[in-house]
KEGU-168724 format. One line per field, with one value per residue (C-alpha): x, y negated, z negated; residue number from 0. Coordinates in Angstrom, 1 decimal, m for minus. Each point is the difference from the previous one (the first is absolute). Example, Ala and Ser with C-alpha at 12.3 -4.5 7.8 and 13.67 -1.06 7.14 Angstrom:
REM residues 2
px: [12.3, 1.4];
py: [4.5, m3.4];
pz: [m7.8, 0.7];
k: [0, 1];
END
This chain:
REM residues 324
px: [79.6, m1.3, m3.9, m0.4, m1.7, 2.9, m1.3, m2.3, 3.0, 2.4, m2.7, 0.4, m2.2, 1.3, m0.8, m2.1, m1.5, m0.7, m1.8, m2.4, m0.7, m0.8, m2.2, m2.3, 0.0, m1.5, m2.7, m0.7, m0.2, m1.9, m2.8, m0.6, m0.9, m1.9, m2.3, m1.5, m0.2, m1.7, m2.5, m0.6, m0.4, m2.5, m2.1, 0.4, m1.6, m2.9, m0.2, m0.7, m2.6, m2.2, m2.5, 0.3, m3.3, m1.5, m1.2, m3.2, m0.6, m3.6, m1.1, 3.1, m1.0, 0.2, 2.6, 2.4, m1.1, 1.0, 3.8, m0.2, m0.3, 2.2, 3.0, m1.1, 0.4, 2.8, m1.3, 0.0, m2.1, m3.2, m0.7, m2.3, m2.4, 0.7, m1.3, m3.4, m1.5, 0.9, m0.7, m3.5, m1.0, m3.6, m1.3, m3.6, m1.2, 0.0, 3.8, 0.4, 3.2, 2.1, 0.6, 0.5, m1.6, 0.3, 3.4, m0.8, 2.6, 1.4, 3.6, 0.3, 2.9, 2.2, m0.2, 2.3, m1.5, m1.8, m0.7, m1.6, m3.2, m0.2, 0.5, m2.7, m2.4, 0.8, m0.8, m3.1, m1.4, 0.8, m1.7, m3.4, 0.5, 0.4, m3.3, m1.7, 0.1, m2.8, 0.4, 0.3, m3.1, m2.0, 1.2, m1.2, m3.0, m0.9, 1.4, m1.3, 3.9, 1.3, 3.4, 2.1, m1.7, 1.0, 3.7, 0.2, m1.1, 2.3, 3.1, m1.1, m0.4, 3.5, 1.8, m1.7, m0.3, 2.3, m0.3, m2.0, m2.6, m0.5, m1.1, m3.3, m0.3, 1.5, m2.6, m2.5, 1.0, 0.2, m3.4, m1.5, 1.4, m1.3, m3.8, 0.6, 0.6, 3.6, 3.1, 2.0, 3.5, 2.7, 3.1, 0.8, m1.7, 1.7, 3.6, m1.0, m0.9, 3.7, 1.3, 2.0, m0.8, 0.7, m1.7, m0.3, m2.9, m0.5, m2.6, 1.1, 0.2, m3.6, m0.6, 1.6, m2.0, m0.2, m2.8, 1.6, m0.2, m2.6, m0.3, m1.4, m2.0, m2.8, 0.1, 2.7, 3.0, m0.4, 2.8, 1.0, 3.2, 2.4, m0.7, m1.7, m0.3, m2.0, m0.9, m0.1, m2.9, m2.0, 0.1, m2.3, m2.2, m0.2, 0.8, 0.4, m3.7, 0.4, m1.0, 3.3, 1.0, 3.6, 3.1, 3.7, 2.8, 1.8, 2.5, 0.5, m2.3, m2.5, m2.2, m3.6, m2.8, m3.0, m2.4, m0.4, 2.2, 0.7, 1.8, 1.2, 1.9, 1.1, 1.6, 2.2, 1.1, 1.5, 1.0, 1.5, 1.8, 1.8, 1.4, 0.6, 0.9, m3.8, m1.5, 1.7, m3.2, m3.2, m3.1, m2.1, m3.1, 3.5, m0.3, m1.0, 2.9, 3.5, 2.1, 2.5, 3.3, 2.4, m0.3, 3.1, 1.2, m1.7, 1.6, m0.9, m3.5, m1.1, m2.8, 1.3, 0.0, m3.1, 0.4, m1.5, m2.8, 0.9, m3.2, m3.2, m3.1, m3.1, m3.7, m2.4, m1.6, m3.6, m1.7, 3.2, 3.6, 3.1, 1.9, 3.6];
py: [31.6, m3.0, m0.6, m3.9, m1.5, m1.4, m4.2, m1.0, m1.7, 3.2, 2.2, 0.8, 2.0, 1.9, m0.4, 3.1, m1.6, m3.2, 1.3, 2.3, m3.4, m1.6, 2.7, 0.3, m3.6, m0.4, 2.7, m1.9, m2.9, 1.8, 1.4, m3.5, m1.2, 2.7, m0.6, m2.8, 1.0, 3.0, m1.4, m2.7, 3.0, 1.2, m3.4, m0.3, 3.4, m0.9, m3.1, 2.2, 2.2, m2.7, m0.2, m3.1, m2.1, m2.0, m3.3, m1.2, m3.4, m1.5, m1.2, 1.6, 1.1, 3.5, m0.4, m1.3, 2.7, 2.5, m1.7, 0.3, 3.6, 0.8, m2.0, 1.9, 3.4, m1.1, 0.9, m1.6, m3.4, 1.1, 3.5, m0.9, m1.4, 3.3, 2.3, m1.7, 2.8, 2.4, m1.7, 1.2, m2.9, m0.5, m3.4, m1.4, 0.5, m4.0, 0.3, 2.3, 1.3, m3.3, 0.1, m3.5, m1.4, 3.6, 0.4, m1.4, m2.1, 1.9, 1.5, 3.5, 3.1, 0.9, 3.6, 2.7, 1.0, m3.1, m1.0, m2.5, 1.6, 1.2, m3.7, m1.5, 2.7, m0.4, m4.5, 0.7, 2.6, m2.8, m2.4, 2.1, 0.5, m3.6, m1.3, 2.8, m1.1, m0.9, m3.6, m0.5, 2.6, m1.9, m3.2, 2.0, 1.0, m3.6, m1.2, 0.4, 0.8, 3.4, 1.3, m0.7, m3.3, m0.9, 0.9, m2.5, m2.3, 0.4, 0.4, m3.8, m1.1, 1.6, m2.2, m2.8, m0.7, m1.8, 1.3, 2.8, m2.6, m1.5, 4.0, m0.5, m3.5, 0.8, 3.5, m2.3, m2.6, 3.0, 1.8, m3.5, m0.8, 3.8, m1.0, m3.2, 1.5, m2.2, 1.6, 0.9, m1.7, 1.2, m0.4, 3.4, 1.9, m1.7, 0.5, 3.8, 0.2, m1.7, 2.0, m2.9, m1.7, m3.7, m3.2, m1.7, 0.8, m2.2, m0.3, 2.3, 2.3, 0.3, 0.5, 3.4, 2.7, 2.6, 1.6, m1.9, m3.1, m1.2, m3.5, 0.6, 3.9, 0.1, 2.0, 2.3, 1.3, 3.4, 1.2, m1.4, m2.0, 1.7, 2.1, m1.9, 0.8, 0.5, m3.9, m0.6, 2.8, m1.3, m3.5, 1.0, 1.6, m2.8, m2.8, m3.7, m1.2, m3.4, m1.8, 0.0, 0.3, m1.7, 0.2, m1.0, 0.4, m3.5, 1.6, 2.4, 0.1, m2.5, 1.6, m1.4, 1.3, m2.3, 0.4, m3.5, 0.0, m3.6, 0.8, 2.6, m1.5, m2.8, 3.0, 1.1, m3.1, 0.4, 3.2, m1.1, m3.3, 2.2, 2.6, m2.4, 3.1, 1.1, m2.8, 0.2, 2.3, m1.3, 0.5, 1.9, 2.4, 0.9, 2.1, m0.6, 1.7, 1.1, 2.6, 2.6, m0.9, 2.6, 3.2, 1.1, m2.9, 1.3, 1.6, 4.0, 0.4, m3.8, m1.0, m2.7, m3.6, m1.7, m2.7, m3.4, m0.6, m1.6, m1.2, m1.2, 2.3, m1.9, 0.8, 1.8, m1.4, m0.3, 3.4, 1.3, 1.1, m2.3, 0.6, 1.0];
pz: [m33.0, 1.1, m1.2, 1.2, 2.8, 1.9, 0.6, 2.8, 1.3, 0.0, 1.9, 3.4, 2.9, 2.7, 3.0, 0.2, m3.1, 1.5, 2.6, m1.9, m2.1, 3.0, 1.5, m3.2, 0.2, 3.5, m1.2, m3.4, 2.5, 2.9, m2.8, m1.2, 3.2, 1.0, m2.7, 1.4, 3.2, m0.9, m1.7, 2.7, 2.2, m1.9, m0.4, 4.1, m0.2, m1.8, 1.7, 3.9, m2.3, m0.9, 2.4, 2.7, 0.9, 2.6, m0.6, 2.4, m0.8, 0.5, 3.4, 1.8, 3.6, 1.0, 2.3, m3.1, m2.2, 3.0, 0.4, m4.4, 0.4, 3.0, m2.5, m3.0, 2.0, 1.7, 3.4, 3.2, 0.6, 1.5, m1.7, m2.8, 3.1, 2.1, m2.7, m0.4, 2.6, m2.2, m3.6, m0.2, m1.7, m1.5, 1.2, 1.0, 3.2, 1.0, m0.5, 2.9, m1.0, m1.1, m3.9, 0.3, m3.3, m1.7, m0.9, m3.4, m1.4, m3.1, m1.2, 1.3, m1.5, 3.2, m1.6, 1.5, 3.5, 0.6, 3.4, 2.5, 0.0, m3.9, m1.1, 2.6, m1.2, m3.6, 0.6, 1.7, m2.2, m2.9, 2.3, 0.0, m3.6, m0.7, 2.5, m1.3, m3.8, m2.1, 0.6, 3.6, 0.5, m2.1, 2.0, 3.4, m1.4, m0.5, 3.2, 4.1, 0.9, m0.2, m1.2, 3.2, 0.6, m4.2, 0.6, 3.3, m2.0, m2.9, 2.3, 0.9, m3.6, m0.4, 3.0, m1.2, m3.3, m2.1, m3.0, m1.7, m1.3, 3.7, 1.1, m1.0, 1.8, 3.2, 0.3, m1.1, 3.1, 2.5, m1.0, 0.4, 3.6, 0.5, m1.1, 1.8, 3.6, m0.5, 1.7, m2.8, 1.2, m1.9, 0.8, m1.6, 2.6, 2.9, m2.1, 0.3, 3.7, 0.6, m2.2, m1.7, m3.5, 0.4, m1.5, 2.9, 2.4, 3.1, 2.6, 2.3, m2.6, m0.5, 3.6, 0.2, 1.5, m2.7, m2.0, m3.2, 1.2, m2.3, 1.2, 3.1, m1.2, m2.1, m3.1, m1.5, 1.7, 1.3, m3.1, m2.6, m0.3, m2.4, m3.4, m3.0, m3.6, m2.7, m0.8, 3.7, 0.1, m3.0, 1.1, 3.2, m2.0, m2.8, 1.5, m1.5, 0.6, 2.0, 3.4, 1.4, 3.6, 0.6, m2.5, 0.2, m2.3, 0.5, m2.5, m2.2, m3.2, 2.2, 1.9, 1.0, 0.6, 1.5, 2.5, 1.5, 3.0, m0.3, m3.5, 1.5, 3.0, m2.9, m1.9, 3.2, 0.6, m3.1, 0.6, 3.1, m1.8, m2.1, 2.9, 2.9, 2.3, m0.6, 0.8, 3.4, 0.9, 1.9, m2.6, 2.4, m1.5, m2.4, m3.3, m2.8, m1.7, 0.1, 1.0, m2.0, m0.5, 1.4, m2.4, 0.8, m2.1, m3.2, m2.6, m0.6, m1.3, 0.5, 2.1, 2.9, m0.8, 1.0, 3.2, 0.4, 2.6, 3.9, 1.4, m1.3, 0.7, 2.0, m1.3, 2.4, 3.0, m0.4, 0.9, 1.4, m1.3, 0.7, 2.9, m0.7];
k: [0, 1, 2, 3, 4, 5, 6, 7, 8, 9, 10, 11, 12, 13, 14, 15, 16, 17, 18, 19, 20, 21, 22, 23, 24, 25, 26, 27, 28, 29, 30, 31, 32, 33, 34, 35, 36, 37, 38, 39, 40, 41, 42, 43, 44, 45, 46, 47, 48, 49, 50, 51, 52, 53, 54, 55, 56, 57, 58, 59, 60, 61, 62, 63, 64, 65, 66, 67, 68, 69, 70, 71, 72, 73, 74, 75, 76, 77, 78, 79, 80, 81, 82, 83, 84, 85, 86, 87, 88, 89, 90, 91, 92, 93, 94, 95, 96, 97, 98, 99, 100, 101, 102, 103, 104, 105, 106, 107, 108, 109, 110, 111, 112, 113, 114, 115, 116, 117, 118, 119, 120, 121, 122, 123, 124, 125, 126, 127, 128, 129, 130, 131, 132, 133, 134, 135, 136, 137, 138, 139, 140, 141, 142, 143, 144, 145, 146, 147, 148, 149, 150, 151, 152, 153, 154, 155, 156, 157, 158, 159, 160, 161, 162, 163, 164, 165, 166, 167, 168, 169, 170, 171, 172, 173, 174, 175, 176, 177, 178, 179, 180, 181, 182, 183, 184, 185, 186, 187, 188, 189, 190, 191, 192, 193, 194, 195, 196, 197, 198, 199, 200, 201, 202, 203, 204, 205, 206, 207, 208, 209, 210, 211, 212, 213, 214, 215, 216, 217, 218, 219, 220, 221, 222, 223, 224, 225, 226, 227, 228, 229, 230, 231, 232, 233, 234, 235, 236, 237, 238, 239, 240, 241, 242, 243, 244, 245, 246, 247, 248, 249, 250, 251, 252, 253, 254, 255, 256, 257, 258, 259, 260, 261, 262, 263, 264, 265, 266, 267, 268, 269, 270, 271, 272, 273, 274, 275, 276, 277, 278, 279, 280, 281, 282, 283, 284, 285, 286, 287, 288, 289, 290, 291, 292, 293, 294, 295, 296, 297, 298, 299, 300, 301, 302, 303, 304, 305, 306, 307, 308, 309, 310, 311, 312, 313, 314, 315, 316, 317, 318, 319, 320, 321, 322, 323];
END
């Protein structure tokens, strides 16, 4: 009887054989890919169950917090602004129903079931939480202005200001033009009423007929301008003690602060040196300031770049505001 393993050479598979070889093959094969895949399935599935936010940068408008929502929902352009009338949300009387300036910039969980009017409730209800803290209630306590009139401000501080340092300079400039009887004239406010962001502001810009023109109305706009944060709200209640009325950021990391209008009208001639398209611009009674570059252009969670400043701001007329 034979007992030896015949060679490797000598042995030979059916065909019956071959293809059982081959079968278990594909399988061994088939398992090893599987593997991965299944455990790539698996990681895909943990990646849908962790929870998806929504990032409000500061000193967005509400109208670009309503098109954030309507993408993060994935429904039609325009809903998020539809469901306000039903949104029930708790803002001060003077707001008369626009959250504008309450839907406090923050990152919010998309939780299972969340919709329009959940998320606007849940930023406004963070918003009263926020100007009701210890800080800015202390600040109002000390101050003439009340809650609504604080967060105007602050929406201007946060179109305006270069960096988080310049806050408590540029409130400081706007509560003195406010003591002052001065028009405030931002730019900001005018980019808001033409619902644009630009740098460039002309002349017939600040002749528009609107209620946030602030060149050629007194006092502050009947809203305010977009959503500010935190340091935007603490730097109207503590702002940078100075005499300042006019500033310009000629570039970035220079911005100055003065309140003698003949330094200041040397500054934007800088200003306008430096960004010949600018300088195009007649310096009527112009702002003081600049306007918001386009947030759109900001990266998730970052406040817009600040903008340079067009025009040159006029003092007073004896007894009398300046025309616009």
């Amino acid at each position: 009887m034979q007992t030896k393993t015949p060679p490797r050479s000598m042995i030979r598979l059916t065909r019956r054989g071959r293809l059982a070889l081959i079968v278990a093959g594909a399988v061994v094969a088939g398992t090893a890919v599987a593997v991965p895949l299944l455990t790539l399935a698996v990681d895909l599935d943990q990646e849908e169950a962790k929870p998806a936010t929504l990032v409000v940068p500061e000193g967005w408008r509400a109208g670009q917090v309503y098109d954030a929502v309507d993408k993060a929902l994935r429904l039609l352009p325009g809903s998020t602004r539809k469901s306000l009338g039903k949104a029930a949300l708790k803002l001060p009387g003077e707001a008369e129903g626009n959250p504008e300036g309450y839907l406090f910039p923050a990152t919010y969980p998309l939780r299972k079931g969340a919709t329009p009017e959940s998320l606007l409730r849940l930023m406004v209800d963070t918003a009263n939480s926020r100007y009701d803290s210890a800080p800015v209630a202390a600040g109002a306590q000390r101050s003439t202005m009340n809650t609504y009139q604080a967060v105007t401000i602050a929406s201007i501080v946060q179109a305006e200001a270069a960096t988080k340092e310049d806050m408590g300079k540029v409130a400081r400039v706007v509560l003195n033009r406010l003591d002052r009887g001065m028009p405030l004239q931002m730019d900001a406010t005018i980019n808001y009423a033409l619902n644009r962001s630009t740098l460039h502001t002309t002349q017939e810009d600040t002749g528009i007929e609107s209620p946030y023109n602030s060149y050629e109305r007194m006092g502050l706009p009947p809203t305010p301008i977009g959503n500010p944060g935190d340091d935007a709200m603490r730097a109207v209640f503590n702002p940078t003690p100075g005499d300042w009325l006019y500033f310009v950021t000629v570039k970035p990391g220079d911005t100055r602060f003065t309140a003698d209008y003949a330094a200041h009208l040397s500054n934007v001639a800088e200003f306008n040196a430096l960004h010949p398209r600018a300088g195009t611009a007649q310096p009527p009674t112009g702002s003081p300031v600049g306007s918001p570059a386009p947030a759109q252009t900001s990266a998730p969670g970052q406040p817009p770049a600040p903008a340079q400043t067009l025009v040159p701001a006029q003092p007073p007329a004896p007894a009398q505001p300046p025309a616009g």
